[in-house]
Jmol script that loads the backbone (N, CA, C; Angstrom):
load data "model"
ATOM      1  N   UNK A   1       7.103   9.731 -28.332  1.00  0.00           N
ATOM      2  CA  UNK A   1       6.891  10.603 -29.449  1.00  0.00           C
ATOM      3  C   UNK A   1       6.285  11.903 -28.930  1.00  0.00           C
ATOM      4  N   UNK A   2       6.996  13.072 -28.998  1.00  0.00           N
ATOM      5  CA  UNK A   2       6.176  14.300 -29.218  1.00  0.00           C
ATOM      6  C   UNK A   2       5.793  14.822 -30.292  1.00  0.00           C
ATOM      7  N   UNK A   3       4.362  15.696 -29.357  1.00  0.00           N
ATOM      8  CA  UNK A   3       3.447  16.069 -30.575  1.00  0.00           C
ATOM      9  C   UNK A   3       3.779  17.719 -30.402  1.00  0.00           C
ATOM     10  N   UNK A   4       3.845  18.519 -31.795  1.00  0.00           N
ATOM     11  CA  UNK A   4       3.326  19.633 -31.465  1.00  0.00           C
ATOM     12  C   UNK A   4       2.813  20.071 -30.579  1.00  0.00           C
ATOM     13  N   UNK A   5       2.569  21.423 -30.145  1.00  0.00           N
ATOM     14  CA  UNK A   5       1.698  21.793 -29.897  1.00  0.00           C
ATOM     15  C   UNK A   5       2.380  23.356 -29.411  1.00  0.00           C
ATOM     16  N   UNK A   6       0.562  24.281 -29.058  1.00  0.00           N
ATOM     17  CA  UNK A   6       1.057  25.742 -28.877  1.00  0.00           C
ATOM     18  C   UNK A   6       2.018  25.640 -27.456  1.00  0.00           C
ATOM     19  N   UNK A   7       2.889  27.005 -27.444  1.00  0.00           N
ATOM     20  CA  UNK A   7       3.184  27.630 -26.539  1.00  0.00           C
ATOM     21  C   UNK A   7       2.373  27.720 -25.294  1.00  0.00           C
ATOM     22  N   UNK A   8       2.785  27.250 -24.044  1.00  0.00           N
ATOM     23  CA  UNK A   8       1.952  27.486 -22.885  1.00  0.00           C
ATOM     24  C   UNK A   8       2.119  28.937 -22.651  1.00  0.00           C
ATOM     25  N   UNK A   9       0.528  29.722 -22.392  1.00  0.00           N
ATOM     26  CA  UNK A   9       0.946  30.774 -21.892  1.00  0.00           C
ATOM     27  C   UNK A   9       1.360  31.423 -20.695  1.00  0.00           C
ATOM     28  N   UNK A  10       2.191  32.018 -20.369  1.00  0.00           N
ATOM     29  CA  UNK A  10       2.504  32.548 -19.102  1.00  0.00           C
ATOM     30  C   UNK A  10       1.202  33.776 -18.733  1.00  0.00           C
ATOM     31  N   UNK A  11       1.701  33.443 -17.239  1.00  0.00           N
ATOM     32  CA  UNK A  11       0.663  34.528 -16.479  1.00  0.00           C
ATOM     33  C   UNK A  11       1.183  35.095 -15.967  1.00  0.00           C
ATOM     34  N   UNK A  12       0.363  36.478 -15.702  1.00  0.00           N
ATOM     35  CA  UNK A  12       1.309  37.479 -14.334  1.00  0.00           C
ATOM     36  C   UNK A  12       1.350  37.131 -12.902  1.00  0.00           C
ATOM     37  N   UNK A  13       2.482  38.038 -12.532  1.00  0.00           N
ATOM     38  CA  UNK A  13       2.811  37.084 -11.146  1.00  0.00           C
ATOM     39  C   UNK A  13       1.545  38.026 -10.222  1.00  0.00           C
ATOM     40  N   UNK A  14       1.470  37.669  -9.030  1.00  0.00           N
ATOM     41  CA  UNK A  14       0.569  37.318  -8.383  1.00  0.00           C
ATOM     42  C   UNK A  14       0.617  38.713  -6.928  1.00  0.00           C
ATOM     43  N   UNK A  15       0.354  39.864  -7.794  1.00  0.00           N
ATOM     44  CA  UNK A  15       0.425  40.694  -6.252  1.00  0.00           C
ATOM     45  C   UNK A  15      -0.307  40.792  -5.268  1.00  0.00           C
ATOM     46  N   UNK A  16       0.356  41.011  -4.341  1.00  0.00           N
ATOM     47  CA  UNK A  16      -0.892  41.212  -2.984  1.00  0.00           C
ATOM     48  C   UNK A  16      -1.021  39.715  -2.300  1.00  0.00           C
ATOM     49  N   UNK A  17      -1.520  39.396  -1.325  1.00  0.00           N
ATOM     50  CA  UNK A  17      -1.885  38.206  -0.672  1.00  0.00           C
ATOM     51  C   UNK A  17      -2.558  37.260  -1.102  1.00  0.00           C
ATOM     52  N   UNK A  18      -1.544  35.713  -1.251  1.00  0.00           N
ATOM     53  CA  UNK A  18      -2.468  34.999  -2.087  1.00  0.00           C
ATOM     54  C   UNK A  18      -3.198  33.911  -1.028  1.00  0.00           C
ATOM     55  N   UNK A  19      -4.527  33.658  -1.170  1.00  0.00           N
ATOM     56  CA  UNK A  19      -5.482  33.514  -0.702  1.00  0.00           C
ATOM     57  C   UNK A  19      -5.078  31.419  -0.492  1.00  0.00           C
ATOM     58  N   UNK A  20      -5.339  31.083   1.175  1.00  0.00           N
ATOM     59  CA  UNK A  20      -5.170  30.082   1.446  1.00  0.00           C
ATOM     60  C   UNK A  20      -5.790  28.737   0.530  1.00  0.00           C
ATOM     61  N   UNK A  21      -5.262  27.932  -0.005  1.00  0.00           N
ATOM     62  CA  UNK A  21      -6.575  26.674  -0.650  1.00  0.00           C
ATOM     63  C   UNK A  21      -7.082  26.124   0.958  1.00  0.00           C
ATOM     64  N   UNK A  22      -8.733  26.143   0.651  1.00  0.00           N
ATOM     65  CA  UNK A  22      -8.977  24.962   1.939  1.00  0.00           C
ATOM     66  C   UNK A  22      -9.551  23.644   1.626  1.00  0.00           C
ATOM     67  N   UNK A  23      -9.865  23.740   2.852  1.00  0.00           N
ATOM     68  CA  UNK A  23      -9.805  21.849   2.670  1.00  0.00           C
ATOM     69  C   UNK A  23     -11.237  21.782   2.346  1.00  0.00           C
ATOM     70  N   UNK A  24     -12.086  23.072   2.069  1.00  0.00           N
ATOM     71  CA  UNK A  24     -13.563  22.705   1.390  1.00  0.00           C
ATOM     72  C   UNK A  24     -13.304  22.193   0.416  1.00  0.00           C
ATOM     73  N   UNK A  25     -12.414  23.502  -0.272  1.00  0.00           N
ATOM     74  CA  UNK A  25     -11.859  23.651  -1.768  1.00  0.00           C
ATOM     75  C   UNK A  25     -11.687  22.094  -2.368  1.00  0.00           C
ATOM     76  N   UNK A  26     -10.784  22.026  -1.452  1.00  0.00           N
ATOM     77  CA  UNK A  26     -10.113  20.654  -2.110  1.00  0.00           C
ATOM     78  C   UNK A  26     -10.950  19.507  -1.556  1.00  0.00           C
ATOM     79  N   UNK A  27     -12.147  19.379  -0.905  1.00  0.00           N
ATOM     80  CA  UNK A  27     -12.649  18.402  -1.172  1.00  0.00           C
ATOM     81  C   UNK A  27     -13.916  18.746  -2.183  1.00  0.00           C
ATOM     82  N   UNK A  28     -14.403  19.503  -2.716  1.00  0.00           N
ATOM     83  CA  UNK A  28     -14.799  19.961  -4.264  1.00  0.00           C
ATOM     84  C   UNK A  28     -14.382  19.318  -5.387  1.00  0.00           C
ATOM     85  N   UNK A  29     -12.921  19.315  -5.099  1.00  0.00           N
ATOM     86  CA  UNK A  29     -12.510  19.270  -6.224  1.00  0.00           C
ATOM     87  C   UNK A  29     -12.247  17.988  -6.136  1.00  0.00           C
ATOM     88  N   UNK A  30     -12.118  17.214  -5.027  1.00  0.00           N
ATOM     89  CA  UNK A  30     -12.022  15.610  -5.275  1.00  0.00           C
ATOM     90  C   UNK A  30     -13.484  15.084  -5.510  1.00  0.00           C
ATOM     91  N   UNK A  31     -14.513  15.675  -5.388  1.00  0.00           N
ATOM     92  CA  UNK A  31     -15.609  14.973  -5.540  1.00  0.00           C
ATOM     93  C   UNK A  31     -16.028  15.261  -6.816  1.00  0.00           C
ATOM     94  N   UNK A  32     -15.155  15.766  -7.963  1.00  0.00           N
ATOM     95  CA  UNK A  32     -16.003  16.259  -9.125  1.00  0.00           C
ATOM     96  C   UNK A  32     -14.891  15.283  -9.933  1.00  0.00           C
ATOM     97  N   UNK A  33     -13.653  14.836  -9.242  1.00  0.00           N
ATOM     98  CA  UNK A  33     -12.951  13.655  -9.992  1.00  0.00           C
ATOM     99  C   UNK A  33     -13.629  12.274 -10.691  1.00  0.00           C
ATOM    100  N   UNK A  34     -13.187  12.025 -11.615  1.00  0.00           N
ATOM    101  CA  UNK A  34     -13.945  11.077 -11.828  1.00  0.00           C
ATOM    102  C   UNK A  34     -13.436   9.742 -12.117  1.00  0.00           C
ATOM    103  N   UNK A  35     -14.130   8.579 -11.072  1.00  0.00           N
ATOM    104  CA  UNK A  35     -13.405   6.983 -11.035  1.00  0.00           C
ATOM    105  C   UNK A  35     -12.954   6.637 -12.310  1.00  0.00           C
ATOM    106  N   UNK A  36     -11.988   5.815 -12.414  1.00  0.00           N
ATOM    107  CA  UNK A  36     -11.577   4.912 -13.474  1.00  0.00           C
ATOM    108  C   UNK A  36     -10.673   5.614 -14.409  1.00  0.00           C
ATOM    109  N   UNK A  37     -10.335   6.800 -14.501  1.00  0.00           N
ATOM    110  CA  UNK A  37      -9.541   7.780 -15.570  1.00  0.00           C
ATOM    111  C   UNK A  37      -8.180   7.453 -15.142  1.00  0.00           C
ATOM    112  N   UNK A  38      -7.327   7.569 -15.950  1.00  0.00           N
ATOM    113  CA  UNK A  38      -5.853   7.569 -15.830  1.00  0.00           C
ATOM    114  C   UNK A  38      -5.534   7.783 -14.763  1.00  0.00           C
ATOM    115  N   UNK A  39      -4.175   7.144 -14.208  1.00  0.00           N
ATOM    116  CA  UNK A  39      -3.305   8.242 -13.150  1.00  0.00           C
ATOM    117  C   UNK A  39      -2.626   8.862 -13.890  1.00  0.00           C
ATOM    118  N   UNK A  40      -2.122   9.628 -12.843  1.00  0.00           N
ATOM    119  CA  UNK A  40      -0.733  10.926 -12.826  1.00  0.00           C
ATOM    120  C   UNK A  40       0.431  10.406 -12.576  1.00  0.00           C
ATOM    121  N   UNK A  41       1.423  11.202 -12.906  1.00  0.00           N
ATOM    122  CA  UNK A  41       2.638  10.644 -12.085  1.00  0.00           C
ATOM    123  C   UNK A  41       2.767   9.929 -11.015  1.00  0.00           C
ATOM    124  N   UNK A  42       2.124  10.370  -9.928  1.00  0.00           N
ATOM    125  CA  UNK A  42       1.672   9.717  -8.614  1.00  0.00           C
ATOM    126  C   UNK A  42       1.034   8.482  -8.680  1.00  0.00           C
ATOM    127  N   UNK A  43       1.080   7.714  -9.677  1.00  0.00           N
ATOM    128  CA  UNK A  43       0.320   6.534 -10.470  1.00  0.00           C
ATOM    129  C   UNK A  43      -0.653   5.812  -8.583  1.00  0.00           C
ATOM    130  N   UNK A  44      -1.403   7.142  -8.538  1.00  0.00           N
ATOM    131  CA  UNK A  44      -2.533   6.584  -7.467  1.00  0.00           C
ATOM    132  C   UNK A  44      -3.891   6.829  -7.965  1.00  0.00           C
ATOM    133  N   UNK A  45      -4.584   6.208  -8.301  1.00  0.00           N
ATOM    134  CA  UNK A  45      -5.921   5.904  -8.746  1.00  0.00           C
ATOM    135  C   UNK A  45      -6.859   7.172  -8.021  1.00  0.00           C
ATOM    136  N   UNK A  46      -7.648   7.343  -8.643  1.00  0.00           N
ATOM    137  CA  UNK A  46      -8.856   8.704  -8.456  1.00  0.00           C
ATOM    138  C   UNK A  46      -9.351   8.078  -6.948  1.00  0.00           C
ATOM    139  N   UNK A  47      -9.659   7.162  -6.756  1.00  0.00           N
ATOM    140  CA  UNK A  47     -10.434   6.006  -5.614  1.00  0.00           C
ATOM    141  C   UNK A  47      -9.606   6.117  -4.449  1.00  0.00           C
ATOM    142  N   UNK A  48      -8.449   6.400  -4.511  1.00  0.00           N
ATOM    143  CA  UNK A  48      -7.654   6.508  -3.496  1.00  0.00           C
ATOM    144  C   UNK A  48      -7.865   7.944  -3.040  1.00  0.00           C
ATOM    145  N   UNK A  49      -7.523   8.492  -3.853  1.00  0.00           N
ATOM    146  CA  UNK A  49      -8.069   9.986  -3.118  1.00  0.00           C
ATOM    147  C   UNK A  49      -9.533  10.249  -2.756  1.00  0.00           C
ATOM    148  N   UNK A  50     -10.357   9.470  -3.283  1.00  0.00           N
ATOM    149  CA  UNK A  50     -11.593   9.586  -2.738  1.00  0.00           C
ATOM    150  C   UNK A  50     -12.063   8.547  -1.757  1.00  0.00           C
ATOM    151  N   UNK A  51     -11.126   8.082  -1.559  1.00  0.00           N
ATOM    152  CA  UNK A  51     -10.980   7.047  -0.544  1.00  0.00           C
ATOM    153  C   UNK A  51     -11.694   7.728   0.877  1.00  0.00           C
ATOM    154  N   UNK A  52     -12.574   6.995   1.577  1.00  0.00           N
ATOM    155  CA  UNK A  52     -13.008   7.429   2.910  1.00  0.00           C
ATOM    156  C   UNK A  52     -12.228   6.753   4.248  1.00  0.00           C
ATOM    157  N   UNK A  53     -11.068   5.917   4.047  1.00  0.00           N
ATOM    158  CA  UNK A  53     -10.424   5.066   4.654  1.00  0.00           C
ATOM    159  C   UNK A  53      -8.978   6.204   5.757  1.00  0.00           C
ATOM    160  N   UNK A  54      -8.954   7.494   4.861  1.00  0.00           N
ATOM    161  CA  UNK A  54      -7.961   8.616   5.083  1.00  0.00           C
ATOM    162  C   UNK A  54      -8.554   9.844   4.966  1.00  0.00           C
ATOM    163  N   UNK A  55      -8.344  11.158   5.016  1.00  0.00           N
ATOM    164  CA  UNK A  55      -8.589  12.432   4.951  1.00  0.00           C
ATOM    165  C   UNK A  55      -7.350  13.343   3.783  1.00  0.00           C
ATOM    166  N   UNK A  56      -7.570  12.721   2.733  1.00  0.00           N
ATOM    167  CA  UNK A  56      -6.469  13.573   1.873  1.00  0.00           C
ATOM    168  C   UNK A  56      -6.820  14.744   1.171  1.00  0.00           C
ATOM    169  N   UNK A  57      -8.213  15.038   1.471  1.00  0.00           N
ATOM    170  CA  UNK A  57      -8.211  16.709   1.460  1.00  0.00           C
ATOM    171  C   UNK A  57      -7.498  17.612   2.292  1.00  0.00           C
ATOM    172  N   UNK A  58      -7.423  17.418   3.931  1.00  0.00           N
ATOM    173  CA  UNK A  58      -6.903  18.234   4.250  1.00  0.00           C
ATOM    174  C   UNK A  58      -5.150  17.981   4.525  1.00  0.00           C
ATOM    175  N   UNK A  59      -4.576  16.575   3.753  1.00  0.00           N
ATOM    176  CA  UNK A  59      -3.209  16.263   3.346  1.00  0.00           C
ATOM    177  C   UNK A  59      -2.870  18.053   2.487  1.00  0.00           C
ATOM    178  N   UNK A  60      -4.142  17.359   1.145  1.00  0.00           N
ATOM    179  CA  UNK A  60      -3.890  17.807  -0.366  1.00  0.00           C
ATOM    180  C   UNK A  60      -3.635  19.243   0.326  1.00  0.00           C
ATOM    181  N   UNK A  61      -4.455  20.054   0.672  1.00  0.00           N
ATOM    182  CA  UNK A  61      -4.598  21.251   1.343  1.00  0.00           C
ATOM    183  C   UNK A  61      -3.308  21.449   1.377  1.00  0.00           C
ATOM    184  N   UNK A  62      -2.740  21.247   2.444  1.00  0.00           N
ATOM    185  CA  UNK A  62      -1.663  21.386   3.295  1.00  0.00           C
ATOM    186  C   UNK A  62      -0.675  21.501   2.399  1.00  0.00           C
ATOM    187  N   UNK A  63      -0.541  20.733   1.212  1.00  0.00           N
ATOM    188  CA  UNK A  63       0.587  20.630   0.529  1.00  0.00           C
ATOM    189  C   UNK A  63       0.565  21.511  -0.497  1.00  0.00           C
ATOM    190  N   UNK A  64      -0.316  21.794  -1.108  1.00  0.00           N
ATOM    191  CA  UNK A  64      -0.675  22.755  -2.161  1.00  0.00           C
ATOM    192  C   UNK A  64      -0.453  23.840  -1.444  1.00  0.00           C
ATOM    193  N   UNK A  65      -1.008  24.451  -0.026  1.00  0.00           N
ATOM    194  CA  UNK A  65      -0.725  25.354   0.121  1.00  0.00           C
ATOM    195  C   UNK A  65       1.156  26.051   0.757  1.00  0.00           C
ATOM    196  N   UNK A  66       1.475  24.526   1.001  1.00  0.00           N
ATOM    197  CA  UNK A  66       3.514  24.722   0.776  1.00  0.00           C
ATOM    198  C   UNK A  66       4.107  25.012  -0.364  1.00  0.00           C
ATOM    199  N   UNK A  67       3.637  24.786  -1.524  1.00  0.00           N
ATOM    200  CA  UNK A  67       3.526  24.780  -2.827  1.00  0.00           C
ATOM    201  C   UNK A  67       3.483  26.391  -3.321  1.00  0.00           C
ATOM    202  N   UNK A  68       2.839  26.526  -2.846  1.00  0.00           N
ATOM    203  CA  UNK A  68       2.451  28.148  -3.159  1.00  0.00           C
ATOM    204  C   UNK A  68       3.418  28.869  -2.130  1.00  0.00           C
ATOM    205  N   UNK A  69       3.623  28.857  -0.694  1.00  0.00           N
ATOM    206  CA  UNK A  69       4.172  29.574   0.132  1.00  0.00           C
ATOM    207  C   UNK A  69       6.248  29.034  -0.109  1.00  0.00           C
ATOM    208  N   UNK A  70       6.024  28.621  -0.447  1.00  0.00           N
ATOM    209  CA  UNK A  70       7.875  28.186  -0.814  1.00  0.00           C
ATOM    210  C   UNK A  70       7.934  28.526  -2.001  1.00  0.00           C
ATOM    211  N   UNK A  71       6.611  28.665  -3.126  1.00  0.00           N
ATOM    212  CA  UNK A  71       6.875  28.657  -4.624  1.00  0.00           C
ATOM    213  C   UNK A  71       7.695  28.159  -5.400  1.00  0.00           C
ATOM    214  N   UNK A  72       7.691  26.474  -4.980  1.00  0.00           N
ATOM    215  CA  UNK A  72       8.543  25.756  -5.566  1.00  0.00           C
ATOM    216  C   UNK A  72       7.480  24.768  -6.288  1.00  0.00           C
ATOM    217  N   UNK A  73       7.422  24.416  -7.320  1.00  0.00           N
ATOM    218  CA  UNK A  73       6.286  23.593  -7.934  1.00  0.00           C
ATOM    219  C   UNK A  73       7.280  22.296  -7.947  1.00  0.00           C
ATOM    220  N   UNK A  74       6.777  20.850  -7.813  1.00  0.00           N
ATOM    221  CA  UNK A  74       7.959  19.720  -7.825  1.00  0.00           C
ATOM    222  C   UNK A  74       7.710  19.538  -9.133  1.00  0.00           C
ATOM    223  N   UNK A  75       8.694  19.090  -9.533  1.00  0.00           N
ATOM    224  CA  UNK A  75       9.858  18.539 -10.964  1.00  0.00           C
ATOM    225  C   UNK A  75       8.308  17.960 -11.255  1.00  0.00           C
ATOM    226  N   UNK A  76       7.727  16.956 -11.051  1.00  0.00           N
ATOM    227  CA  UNK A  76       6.855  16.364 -12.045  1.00  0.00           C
ATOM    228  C   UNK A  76       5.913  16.785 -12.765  1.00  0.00           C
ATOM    229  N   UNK A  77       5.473  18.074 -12.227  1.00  0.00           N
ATOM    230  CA  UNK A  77       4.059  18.490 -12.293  1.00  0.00           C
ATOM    231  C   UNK A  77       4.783  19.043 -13.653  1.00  0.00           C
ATOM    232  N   UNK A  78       6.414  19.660 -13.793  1.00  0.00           N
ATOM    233  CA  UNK A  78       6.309  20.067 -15.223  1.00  0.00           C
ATOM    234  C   UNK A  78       6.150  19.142 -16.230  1.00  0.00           C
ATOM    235  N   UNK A  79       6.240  17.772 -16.133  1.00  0.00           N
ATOM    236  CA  UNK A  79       5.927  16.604 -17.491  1.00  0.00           C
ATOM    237  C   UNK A  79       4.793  16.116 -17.352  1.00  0.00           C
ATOM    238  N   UNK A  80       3.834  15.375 -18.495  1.00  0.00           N
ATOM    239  CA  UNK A  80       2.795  14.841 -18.801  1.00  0.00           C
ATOM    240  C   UNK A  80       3.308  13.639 -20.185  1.00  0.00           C
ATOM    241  N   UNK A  81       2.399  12.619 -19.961  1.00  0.00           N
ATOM    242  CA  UNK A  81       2.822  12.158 -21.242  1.00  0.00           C
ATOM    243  C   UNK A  81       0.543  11.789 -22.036  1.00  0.00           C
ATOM    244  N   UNK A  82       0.511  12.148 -22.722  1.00  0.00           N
ATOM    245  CA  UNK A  82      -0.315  12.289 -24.143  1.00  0.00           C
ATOM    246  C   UNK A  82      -0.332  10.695 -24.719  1.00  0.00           C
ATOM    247  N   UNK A  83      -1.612  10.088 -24.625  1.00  0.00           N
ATOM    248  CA  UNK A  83      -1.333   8.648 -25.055  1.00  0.00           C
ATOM    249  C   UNK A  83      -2.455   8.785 -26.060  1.00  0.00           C
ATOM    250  N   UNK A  84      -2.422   9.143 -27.496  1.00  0.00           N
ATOM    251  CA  UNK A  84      -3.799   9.070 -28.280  1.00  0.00           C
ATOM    252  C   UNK A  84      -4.755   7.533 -28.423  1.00  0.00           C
ATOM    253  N   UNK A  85      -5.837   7.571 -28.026  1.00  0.00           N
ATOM    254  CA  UNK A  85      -6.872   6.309 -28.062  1.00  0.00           C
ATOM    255  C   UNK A  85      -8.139   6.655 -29.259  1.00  0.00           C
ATOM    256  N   UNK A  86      -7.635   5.605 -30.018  1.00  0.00           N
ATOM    257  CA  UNK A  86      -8.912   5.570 -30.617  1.00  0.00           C
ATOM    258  C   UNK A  86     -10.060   5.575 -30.515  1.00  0.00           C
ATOM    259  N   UNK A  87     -11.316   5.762 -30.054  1.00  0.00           N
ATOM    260  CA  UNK A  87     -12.369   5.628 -29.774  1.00  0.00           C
ATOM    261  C   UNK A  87     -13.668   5.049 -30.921  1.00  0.00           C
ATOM    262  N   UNK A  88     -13.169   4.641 -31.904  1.00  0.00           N
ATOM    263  CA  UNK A  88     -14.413   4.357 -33.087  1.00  0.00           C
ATOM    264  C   UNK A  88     -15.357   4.930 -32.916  1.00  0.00           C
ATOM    265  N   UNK A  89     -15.035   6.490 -33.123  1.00  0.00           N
ATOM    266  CA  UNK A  89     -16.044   7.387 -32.779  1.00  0.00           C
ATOM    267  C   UNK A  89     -15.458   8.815 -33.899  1.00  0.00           C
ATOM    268  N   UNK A  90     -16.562   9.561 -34.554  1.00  0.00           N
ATOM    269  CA  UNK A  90     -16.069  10.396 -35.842  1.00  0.00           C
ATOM    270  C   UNK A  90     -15.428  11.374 -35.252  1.00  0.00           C
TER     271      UNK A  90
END
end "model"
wireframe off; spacefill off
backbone 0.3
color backbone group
């Protein structure tokens, strides 16, 4: 079932040199993830990426920044699916 909703807005494109993601960056941003929440498409658990068993910050890095330098975003990242949960909460 889809729901409504607004128009995503577009942004302007991006002049001048766009600035590398690093692997600080992206381990920031895995440490502010939080255990137990849904997966993504990638149906891999938050725990896995914060996994200390591998180094997938400087994977994530690497790939995000192909991402940007080919400017090809992959097919999935354009779908999401919206699962409403009740919460018995007002």
């Amino acid at each position: 079932m889809e729901f409504p909703h607004p128009a995503i807005p577009s942004v302007d494109y991006i002049r001048g040199p766009v600035h590398k993601i690093t692997v600080e960056e992206t381990e920031a941003a895995l440490k502010k993830m939080k255990p137990g929440e849904a997966t993504g498409p990638d149906d891999l658990a938050v725990d896995v990426w914060k996994s200390k068993l591998w180094y997938p910050a400087e994977w994530l890095a690497e790939f995000f920044n192909q991402v940007v330098k080919e400017r090809k975003v992959p097919e999935c990242w354009y779908n999401s699916t919206t699962i409403p949960i009740w919460k018995k909460k007002g």
